[in-house]
Residue, then its C-alpha position, 0 to 999 in steps of 0.5 A: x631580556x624577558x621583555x623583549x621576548x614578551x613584547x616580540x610574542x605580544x607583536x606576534x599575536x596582536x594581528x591574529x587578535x585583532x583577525x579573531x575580534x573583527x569576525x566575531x563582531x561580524x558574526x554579530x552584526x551580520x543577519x544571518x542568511x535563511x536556508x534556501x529549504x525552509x527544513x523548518x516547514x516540516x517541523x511545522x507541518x507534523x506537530x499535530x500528527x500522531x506519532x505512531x499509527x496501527x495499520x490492520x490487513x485482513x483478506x486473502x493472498x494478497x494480504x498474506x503475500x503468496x509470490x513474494x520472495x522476500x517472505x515479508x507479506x507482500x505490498x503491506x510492509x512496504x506501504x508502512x515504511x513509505x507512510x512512516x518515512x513520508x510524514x515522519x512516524x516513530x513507527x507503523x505497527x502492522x497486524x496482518x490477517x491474510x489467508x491464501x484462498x480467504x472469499x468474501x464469505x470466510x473473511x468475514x467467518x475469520x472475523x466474527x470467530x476471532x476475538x483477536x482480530x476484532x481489538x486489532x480492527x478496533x485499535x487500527x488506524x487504518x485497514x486494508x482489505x484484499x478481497x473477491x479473487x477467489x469468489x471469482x475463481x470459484x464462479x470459473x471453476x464452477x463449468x469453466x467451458x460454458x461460461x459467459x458474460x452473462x453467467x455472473x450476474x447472479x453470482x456477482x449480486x450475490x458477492x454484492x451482498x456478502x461485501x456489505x455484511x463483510x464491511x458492515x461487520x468491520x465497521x462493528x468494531x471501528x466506525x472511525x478508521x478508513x478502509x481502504x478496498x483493493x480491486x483483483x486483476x485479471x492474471x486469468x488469461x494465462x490459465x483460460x485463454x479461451x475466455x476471450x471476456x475475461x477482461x470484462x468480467x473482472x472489469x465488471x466485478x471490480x465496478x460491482x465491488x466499487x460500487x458496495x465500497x462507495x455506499x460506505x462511509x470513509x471507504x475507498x475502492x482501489x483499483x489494480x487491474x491495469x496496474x498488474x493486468x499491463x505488467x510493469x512496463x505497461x505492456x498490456x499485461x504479456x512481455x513477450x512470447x517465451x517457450x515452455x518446457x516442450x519448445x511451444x512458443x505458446x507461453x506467456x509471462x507477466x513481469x508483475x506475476x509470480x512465475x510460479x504460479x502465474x496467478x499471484x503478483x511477484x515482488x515487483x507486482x506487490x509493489x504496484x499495489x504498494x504505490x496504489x495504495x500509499x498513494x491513496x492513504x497520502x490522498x485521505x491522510x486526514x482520515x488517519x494521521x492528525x491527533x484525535x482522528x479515530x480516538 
């Protein structure tokens, strides 16, 4: 009886058996089929890039942030996390110097005075500098009324000058690490509409900063105007007539500015810069991402 039991489960399990022994003979026969993604590529293209990089901001409000509502320091996390997720970094550690209202001239009073923020220049990878906003503005406070094209020549030769120590001073401390110059915008219209140059005059002043930036080694001016100037629907700056408080349809708005004050950009504008700016570093990554680039 016991082996008629035995010799009925053997007929039972012979096929599956059989079944099991042909696939896996196939799967060994078989070559296998390759990825339609090589995912190995990117294995590849990374082995000799570090795996964490020290990214150091230092200017004015925009480095700080001013107008972004998530309190996290405006387009600077967010380009640390882009970069980090582009090539695959364990980490960017970010050290950020903004000081809303910095000029050219107290940025680098910041720097000579404070031990701190030369090792952290010095250990950067990469820099990112906001700067010339506010030695503009100082220039327009100055007689608002009477100012022409013309009347920041001086001025602008002036900046020309303190941007090259401003570098140079950077460059004391890490001759190796890019750094990358962010232009001002022209938000300007809001507060001075009289001021039918104004577009010129900042146009004017970011070729003059380009222009210092260019003379350095592993600088890169980046341009901002038209990206927060035009808003973020590229619509030359002013989205629609709107009326303020009095019933004026007077009022202006910029979807890429802070409300608040008009002035600063918002959490949309920081991320035009953003994607300026990453844009950029991608564009010179051997100037900071391969092992030994800046050691």
């Amino acid at each position: 009886m016991r082996q008629l039991i035995h010799k009925k489960w053997v007929m039972l399990l012979l096929p599956f058996a059989t079944a099991l022994l042909t696939l896996l003979l196939l799967l060994l026969l078989i070559p296998k089929a390759q990825p339609y993604f090589n995912t190995q590529n990117v294995k590849d293209t990374n082995k000799n890039n570090k795996e964490l990089v020290k990214y150091v901001a230092i200017g004015d409000s925009l480095t700080e942030g001013v107008g972004d509502l998530t309190n996290s320091g405006g387009f600077i996390p967010i380009v640390a996390k882009d970069i980090q997720e582009k090539f695959q970094l364990n980490a960017v550690e970010i050290e950020n110097f903004g000081k809303n209202g910095d000029r050219s001239d107290q940025i680098l009073k910041r720097i000579k005075k404070s031990e701190d923020i030369q090792k952290q220049l010095g250990e950067a990878d990469m820099i990112t500098l906001t700067v010339g906003g506010n030695d503009l503005m100082k220039v327009i406070k100055g007689d608002v009324f009477k100012l022409t094209i013309d009347s920041f020549d001086k001025p602008l030769a002036s900046y020309q000058k303190q941007m090259t120590s401003l570098l140079d001073e950077i460059r004391k401390y890490n001759e190796e690490a890019p750094v990358y110059v962010l232009g001002i915008y022209n938000p300007f219209y809001l507060y001075f509409p009289e001021i039918t140059e104004m577009q010129q005059i900042v146009t004017n002043w970011n070729a003059g900063t380009e222009a210092v930036v260019d003379e350095q080694e592993k600088m890169y001016f980046i341009p901002i105007n038209d990206l927060l100037y035009k808003g973020v629907d590229g619509d030359v700056g002013i989205t629609g007539s709107e009326e303020d408080d009095t019933g004026s349809e007077d009022a202006v708005t910029n979807n890429a500015i802070y409300e608040e004050d008009h002035f600063h950009p918002n959490n949309l504008g920081y991320q035009l810069m953003a994607n300026a700016v990453r844009q950029k570093m991608i564009e010179t990554k051997d100037d900071w991402l391969k092992k030994g680039a800046n050691e």
